[in-house]
C-alpha positions in Angstrom: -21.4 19.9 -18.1 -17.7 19.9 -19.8 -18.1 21.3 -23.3 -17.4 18.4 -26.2 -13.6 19.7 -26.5 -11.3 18.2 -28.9 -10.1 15.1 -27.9 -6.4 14.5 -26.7 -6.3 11.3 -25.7 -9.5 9.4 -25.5 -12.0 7.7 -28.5 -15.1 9.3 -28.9 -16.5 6.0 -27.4 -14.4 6.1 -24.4 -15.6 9.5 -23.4 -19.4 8.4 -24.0 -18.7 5.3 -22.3 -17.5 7.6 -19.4 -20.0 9.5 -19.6 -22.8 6.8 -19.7 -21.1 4.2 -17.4 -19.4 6.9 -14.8 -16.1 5.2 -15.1 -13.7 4.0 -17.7 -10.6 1.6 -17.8 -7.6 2.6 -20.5 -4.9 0.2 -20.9 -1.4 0.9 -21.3 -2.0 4.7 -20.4 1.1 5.3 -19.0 4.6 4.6 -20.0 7.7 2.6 -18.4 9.4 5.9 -18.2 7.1 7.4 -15.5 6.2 4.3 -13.8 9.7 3.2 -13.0 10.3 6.6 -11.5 7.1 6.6 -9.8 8.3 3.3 -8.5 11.3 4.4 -7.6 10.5 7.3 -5.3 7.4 4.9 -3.5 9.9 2.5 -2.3 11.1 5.7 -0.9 8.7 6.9 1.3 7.7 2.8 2.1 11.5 2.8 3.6 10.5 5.7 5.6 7.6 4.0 7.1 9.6 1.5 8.9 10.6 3.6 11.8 6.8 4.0 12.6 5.0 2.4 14.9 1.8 4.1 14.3 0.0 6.3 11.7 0.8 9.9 11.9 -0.7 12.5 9.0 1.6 11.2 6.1 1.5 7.6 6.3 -1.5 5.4 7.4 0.1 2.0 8.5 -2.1 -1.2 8.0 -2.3 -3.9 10.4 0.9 -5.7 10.9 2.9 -3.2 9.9 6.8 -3.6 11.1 9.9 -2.4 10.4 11.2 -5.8 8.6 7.5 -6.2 6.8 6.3 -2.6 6.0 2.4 -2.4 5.4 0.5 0.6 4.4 -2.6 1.6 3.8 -1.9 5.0 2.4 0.3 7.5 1.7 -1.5 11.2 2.0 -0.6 13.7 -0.5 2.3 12.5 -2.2 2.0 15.6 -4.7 2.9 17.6 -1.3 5.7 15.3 -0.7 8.1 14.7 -3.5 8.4 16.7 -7.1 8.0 13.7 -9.1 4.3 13.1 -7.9 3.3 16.7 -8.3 4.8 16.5 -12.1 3.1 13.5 -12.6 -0.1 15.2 -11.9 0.3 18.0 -13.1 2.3 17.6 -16.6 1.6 14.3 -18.0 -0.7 12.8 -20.5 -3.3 12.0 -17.0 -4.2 16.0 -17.6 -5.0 15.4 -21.2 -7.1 12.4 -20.5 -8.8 14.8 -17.6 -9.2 17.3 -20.3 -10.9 15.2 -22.6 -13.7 14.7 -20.1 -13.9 17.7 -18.0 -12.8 20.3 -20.4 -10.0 22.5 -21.2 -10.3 24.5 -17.9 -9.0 22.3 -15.2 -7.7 22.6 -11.7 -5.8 20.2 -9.1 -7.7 19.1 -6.3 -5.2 16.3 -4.3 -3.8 13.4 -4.2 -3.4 10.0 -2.1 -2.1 6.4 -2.6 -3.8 3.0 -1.5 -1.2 0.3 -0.8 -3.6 -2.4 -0.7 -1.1 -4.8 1.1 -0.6 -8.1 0.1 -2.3 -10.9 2.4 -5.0 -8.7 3.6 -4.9 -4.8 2.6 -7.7 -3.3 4.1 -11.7 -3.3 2.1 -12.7 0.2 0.9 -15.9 -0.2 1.6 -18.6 1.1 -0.9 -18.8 5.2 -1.1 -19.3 7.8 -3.2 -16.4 10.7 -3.1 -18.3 13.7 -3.2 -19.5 14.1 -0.1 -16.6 13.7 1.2 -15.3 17.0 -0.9 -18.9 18.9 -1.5 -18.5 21.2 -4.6 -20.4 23.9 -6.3 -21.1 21.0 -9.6 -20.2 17.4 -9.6 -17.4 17.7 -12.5 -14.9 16.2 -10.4 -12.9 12.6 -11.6 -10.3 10.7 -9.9 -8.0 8.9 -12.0 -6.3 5.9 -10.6 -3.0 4.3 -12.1 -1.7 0.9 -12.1 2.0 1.5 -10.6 2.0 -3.0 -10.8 0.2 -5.4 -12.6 -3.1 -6.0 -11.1 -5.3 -9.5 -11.4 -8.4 -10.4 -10.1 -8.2 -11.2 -6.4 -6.0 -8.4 -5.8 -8.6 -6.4 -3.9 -9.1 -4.5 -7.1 -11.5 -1.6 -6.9 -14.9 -2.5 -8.6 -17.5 0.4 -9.7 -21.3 0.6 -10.3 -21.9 1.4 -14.0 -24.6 4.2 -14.4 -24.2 5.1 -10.2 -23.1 8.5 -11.0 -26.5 9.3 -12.6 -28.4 8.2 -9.5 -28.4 8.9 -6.2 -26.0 10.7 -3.4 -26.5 8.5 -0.6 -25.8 9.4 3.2 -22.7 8.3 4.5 -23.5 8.6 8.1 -25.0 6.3 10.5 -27.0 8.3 12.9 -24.4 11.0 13.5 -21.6 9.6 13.0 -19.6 10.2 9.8 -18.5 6.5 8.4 -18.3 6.9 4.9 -19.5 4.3 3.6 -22.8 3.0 2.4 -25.1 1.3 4.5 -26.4 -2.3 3.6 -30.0 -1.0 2.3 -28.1 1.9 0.3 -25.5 -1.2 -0.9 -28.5 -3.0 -2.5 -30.2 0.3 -3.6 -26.9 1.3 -5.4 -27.0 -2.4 -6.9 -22.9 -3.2 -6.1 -24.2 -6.6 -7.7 -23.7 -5.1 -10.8 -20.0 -3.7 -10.0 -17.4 -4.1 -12.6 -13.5 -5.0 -11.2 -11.0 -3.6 -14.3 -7.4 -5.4 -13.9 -4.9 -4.9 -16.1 -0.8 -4.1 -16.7 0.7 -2.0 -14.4 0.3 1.3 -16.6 -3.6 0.9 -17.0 -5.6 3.7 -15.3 -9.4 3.8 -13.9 -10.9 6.9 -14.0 -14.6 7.4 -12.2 -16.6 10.2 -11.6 -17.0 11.3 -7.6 -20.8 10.3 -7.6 -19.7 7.1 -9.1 -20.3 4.3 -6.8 -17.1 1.9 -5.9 -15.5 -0.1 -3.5 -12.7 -2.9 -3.0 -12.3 -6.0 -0.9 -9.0 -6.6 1.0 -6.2 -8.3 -1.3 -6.0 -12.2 -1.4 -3.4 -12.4 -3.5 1.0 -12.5 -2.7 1.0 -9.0 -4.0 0.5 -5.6 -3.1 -2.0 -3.5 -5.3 -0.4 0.4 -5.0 -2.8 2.6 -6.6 -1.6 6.0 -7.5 -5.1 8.8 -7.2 -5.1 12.1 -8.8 -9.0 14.2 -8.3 -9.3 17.0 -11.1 -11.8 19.3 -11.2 -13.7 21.6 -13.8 -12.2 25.1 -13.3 -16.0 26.3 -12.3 -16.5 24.0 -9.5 -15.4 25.6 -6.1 -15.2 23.8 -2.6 -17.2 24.0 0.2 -14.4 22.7 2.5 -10.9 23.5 3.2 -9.5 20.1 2.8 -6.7 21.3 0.5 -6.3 24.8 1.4 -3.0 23.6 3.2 -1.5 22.0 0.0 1.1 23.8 -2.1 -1.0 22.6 -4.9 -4.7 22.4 -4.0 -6.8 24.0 -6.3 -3.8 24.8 -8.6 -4.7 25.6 -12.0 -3.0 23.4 -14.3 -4.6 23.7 -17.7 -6.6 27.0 -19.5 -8.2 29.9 -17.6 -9.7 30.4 -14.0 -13.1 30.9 -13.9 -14.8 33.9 -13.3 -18.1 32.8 -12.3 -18.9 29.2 -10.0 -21.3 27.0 -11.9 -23.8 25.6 -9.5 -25.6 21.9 -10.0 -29.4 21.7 -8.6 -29.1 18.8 -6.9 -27.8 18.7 -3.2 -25.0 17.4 -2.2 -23.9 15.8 1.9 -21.4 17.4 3.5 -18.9 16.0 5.8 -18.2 16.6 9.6 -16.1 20.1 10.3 -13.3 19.2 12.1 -9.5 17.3 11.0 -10.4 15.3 8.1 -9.3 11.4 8.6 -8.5 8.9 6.1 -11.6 6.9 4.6 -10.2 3.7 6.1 -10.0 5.1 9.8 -13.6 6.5 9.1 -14.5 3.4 8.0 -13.5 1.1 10.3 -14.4 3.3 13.6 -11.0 3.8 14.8 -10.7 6.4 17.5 -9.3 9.4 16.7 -5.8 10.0 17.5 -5.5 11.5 20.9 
């Protein structure tokens, strides 16, 4: 458990809340300085994506997808892909606000960013993110910012107060990895109770990775990008080599490396070996590529 640091950023009811709840909405988080360069260097790499014709290990095209209507899903990494997401992550006010919850010892874990097309956008259907990422503990967050405004019916991502407390629950069926819940574990979890934060571009969710969530595709004329940073405590080590590629997985990025690993009782699933695939191919049961 983080120690009860000073805070940096957060009330001392916004960390309890987090803390009680598994999750946390705070408006107006981030400036109009970052988000109009984060902006900026998205339209970028959505430029890119028109030459494409199908997904490749960067971008993750959504259905429809053309060169005169660009739709993604995701773009993988982006820390690994242009300065300006890596400083985002690693030098602005998100590491204070990881800070306040996970303590002063912090380290980098990756990165990704959900389009959510407008007209569609593909469901993320509901999961838990640890077991896609088994650690030593379970002080791992994911921080998701608003890079546009974001109303209800915009296939905003909706989370299961108290989840993180309960159960990890298997995200196979049979043997095949899916990651996703199955409908027993949906009603188990009680998604019925999920809470959908919108809010000004500049708001950010943050949700622990046993926290329960999920989003419906995106009704609305908009697109929904969501820009997702993981942190983790310094003292919670991998069991997988997901990021052992990136420039920047398991960097350090605020206090001291840890000496010892701290180790949480309670088990935790583990993923398939093998390439890792994006949660919506896993989701969906789309072959492999070949």
């Amino acid at each position: 458990m983080a120690a009860r640091n000073p805070l940096l950023v957060l009330t001392e009811d916004q960390r309890a809340h987090y803390r009680d709840q598994g999750w946390l909405a705070v408006p107006g988080l981030v400036d109009e300085t970052w988000l109009t360069r984060l902006r900026a260097v998205t339209d970028e790499f959505v430029d890119r994506s028109r030459t494409l014709t199908e997904s490749n290990v960067i971008f993750d095209l959504d259905v429809g997808h053309s060169a005169d209507e660009p739709r993604l899903r995701r773009l993988s990494s982006p820390t690994d892909l242009h300065e300006a997401y890596w400083e985002f992550a690693s030098q602005s006010v998100l590491v204070d606000l990881a800070v306040d919850l996970l303590g002063p010892d912090l380290k980098f874990h990756h990165s990704k960013l959900n389009f959510k097309a407008a007209r569609g956008g593909e469901e993320v259907k509901w999961h838990q993110d640890i077991q896609f990422w088994p650690h030593t503990n379970y002080d791992l967050l994911t921080i998701g910012v608003f890079l546009e405004d974001v109303e209800p019916g915009m296939g905003e991502v909706g989370f299961v107060p108290g989840s993180h407390a309960g159960p990890l629950f298997d995200l196979y069926d049979g043997d095949v990895w899916v990651g996703a819940l199955s409908e027993p574990d949906m009603a188990r979890a009680g998604i019925d109770r999920a809470e959908f934060p919108v809010g000004d571009a500049g708001t950010v969710t943050v949700h622990s990775c046993r926290t329960v969530h999920g989003s419906a595709p995106n009704a609305s004329d908009r697109a929904r990008p969501l820009l997702l940073q993981t942190y983790v405590a310094a003292d919670a080590f991998s069991y997988t080599d997901l990021v052992k590629r990136s420039p920047h997985g398991e960097a350090l990025i605020r206090g001291e490396p840890a000496r010892w690993a701290r180790h949480d009782p309670r088990p935790c699933l583990v993923p398939p070996s093998g390439p890792y695939r994006p949660i919506f191919a896993a989701q969906q049961r789309e072959a492999p590529p070949s």
